[in-house]
MMTF fields as JSON, N, C-alpha, C and O atoms, coordinates in Angstrom:
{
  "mmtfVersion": "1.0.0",
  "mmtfProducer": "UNKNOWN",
  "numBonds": 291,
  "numAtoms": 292,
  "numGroups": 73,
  "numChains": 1,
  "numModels": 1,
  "chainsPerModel": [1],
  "groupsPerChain": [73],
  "chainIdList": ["A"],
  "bondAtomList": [4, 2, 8, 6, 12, 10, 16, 14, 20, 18, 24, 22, 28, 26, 32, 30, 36, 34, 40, 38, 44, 42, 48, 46, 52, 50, 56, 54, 60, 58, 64, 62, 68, 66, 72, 70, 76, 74, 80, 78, 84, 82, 88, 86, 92, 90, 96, 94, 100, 98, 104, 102, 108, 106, 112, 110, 116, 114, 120, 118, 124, 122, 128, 126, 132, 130, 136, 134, 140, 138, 144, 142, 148, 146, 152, 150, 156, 154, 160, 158, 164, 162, 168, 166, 172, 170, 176, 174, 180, 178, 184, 182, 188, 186, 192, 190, 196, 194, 200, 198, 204, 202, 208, 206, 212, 210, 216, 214, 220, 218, 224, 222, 228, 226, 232, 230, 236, 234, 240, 238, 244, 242, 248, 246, 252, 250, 256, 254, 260, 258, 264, 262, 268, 266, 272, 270, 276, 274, 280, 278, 284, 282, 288, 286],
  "bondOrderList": [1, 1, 1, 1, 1, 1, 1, 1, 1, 1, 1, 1, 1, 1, 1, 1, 1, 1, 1, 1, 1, 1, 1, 1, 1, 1, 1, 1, 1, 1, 1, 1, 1, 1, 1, 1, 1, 1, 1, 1, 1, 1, 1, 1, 1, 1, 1, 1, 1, 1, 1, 1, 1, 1, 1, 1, 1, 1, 1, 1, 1, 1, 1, 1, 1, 1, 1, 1, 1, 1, 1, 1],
  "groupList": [{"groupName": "UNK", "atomNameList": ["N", "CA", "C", "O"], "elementList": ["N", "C", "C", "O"], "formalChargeList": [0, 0, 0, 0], "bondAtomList": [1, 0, 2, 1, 3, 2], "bondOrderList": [1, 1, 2], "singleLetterCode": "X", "chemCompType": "L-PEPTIDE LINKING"}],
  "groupTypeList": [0, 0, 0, 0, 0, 0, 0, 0, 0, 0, 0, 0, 0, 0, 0, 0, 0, 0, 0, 0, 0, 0, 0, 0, 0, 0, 0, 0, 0, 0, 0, 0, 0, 0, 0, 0, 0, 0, 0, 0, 0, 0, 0, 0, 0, 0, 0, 0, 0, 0, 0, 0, 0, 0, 0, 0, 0, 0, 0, 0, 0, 0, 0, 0, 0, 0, 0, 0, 0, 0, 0, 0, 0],
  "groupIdList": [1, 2, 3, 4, 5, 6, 7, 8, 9, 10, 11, 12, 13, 14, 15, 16, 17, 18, 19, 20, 21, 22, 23, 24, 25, 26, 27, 28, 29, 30, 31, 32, 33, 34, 35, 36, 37, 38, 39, 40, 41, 42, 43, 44, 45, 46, 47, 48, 49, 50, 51, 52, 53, 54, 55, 56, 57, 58, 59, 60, 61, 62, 63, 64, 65, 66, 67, 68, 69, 70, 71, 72, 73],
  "secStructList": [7, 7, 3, 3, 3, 1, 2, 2, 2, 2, 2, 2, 2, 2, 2, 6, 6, 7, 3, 3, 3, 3, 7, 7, 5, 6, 6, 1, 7, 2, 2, 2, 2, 2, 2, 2, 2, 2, 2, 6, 6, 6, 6, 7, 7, 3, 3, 7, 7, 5, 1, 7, 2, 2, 2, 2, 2, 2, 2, 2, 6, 7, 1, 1, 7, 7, 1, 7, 3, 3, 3, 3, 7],
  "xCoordList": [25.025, 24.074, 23.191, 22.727, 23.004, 22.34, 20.636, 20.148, 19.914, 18.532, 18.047, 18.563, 16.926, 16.807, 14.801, 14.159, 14.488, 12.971, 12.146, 12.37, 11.632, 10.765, 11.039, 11.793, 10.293, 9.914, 11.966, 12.97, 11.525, 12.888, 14.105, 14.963, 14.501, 15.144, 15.833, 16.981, 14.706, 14.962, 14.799, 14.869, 14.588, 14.947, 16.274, 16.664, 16.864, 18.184, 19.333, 20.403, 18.743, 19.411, 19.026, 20.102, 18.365, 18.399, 18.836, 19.624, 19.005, 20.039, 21.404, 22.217, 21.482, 23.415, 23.453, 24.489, 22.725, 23.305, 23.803, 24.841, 22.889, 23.679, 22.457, 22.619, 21.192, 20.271, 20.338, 20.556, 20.168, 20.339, 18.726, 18.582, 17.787, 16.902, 15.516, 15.75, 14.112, 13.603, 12.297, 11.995, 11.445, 10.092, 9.469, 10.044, 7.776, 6.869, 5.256, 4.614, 5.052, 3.543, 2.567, 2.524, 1.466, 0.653, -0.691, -1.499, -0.344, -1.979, -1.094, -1.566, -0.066, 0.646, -0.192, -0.791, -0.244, -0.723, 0.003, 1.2, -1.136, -0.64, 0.349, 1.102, 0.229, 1.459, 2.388, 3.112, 2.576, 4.352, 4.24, 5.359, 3.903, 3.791, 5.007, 6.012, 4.216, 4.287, 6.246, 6.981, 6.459, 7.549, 8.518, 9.499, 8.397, 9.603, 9.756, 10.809, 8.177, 8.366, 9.132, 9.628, 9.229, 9.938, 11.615, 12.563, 11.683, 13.322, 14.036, 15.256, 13.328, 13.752, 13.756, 13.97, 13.495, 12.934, 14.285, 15.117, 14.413, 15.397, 16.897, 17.951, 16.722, 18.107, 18.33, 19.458, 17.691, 17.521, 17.404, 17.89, 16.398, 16.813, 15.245, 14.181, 15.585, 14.45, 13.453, 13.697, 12.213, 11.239, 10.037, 9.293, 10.213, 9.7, 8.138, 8.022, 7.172, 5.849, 5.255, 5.453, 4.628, 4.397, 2.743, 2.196, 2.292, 0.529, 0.025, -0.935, 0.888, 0.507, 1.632, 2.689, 1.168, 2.344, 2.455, 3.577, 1.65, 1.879, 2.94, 4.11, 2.846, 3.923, 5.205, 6.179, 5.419, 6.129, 6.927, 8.132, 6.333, 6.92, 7.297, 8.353, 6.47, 6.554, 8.167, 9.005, 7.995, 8.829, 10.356, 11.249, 10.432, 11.655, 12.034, 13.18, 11.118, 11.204, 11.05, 11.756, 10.341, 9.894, 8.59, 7.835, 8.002, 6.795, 5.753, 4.597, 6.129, 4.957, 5.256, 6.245, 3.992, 3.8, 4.851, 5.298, 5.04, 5.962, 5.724, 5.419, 5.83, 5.637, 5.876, 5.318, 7.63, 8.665, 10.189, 10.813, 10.571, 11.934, 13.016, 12.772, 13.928, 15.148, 16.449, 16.914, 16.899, 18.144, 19.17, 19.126, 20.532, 21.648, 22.647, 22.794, 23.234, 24.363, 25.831, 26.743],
  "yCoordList": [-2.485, -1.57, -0.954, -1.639, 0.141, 0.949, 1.376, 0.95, 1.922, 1.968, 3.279, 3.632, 4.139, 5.423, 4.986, 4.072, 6.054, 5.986, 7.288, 8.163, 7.36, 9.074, 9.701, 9.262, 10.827, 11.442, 11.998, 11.651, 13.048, 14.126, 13.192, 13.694, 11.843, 11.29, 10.64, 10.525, 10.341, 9.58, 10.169, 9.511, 11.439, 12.681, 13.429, 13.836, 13.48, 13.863, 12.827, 13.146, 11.466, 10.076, 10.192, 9.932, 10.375, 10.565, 11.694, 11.286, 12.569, 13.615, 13.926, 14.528, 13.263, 13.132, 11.631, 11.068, 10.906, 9.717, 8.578, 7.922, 8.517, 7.59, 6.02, 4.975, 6.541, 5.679, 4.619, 5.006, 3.358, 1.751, 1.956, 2.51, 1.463, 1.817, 2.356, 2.136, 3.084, 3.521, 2.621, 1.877, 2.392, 1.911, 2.594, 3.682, 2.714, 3.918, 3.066, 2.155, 3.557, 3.004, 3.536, 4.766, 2.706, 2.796, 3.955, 4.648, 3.663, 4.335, 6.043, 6.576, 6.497, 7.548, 8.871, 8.737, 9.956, 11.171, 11.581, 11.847, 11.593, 11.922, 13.196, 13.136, 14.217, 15.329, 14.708, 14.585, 14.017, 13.127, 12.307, 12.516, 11.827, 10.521, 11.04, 10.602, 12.067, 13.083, 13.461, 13.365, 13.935, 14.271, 13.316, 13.587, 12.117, 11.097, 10.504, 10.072, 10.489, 9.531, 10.849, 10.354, 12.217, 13.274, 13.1, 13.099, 12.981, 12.947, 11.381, 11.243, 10.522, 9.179, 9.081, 7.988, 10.331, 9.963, 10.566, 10.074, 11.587, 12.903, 12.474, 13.042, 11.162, 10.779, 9.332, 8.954, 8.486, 7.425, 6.142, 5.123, 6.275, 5.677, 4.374, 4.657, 3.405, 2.225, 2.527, 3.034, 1.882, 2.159, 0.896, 0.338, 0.778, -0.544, 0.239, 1.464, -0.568, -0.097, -1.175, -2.37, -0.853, -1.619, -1.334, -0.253, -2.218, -1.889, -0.876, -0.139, -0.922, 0.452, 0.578, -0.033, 1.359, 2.361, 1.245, 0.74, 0.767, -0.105, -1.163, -0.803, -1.89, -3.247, -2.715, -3.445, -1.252, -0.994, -0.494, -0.722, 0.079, 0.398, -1.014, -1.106, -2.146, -3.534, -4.447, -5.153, -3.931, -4.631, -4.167, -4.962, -2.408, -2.119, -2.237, -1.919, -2.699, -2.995, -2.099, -2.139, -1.098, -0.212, -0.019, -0.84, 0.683, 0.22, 1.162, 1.129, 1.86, 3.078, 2.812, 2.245, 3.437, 3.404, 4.58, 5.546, 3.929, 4.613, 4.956, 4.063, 6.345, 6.261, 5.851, 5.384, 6.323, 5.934, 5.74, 6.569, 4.62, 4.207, 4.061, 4.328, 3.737, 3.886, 3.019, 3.296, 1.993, 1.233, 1.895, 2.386, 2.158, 3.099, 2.041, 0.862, 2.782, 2.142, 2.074, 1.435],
  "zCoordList": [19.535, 18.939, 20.014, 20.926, 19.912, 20.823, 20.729, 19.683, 21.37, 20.497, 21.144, 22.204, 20.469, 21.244, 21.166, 20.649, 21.877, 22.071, 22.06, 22.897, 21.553, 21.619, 20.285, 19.417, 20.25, 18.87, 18.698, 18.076, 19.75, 19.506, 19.41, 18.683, 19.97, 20.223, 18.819, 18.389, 18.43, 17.189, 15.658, 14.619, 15.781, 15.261, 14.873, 13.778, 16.176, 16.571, 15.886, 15.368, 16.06, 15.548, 14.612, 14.075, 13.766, 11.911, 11.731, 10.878, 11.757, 11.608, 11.79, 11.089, 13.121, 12.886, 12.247, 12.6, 11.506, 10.628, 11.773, 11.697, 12.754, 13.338, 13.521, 14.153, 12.587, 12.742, 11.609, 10.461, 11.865, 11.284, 10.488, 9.398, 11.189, 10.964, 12.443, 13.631, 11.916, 12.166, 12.727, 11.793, 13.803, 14.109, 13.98, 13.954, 13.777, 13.474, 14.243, 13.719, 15.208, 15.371, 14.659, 14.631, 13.851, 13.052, 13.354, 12.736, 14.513, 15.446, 16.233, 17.238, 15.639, 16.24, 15.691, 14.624, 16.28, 15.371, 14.24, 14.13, 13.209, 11.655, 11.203, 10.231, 11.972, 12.277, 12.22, 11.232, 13.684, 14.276, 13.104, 12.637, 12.61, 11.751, 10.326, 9.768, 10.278, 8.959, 8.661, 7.678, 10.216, 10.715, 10.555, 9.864, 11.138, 10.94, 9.728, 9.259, 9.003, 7.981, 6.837, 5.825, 6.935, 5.975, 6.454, 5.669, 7.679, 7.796, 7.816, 7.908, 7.74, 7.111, 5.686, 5.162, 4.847, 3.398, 3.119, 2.356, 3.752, 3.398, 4.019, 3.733, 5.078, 5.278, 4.773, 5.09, 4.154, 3.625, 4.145, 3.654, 5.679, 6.694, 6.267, 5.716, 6.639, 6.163, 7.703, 8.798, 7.033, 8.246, 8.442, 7.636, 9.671, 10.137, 10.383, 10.395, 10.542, 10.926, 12.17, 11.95, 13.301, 14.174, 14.241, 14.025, 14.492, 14.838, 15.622, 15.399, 16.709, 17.947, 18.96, 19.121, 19.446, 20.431, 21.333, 21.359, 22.024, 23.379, 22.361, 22.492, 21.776, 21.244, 20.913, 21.101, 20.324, 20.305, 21.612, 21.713, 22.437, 23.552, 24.142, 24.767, 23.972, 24.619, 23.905, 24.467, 22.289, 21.782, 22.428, 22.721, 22.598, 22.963, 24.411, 24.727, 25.405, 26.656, 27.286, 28.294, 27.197, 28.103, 28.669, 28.15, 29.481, 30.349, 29.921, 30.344, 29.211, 28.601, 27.171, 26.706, 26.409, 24.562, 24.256, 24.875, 22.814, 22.26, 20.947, 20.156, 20.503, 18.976, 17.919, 16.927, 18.612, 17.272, 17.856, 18.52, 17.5, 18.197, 17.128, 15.951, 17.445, 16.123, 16.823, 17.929, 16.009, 16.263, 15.927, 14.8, 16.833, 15.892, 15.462, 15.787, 14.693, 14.289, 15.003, 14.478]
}
């Protein structure tokens, strides 16, 4: 299983259907927020919620915060 990181990234991965499911940091701007949580609704993709950008960036192993990450299938 593969995993992607970033807004556009995981965007692109709910749209061609290749996303398992979705991460969402809690503390992200309500716009972006707005954005993933409409194309996870509209592709039927489940959505995890994390407290903030840093754990999430921490959880997926990367060294900077992250908004929103996505596991593929």
């Amino acid at each position: 299983m593969g995993k992607v990181v970033g807004t556009k990234q995981v965007i692109k991965a709910i749209r061609s259907d290749k996303t398992k499911e979705v991460f969402l940091a809690l503390d992200t701007d309500e716009n972006l927020k707005d954005k993933i949580l409409s194309e996870c609704n509209k592709n039927d993709v489940k959505i995890n919620y994390i407290d903030t950008k840093k754990e999430l960036g921490e959880q997926f192993g990367i060294g900077i915060n992250a908004a929103t990450a996505a596991i593929l299938i």
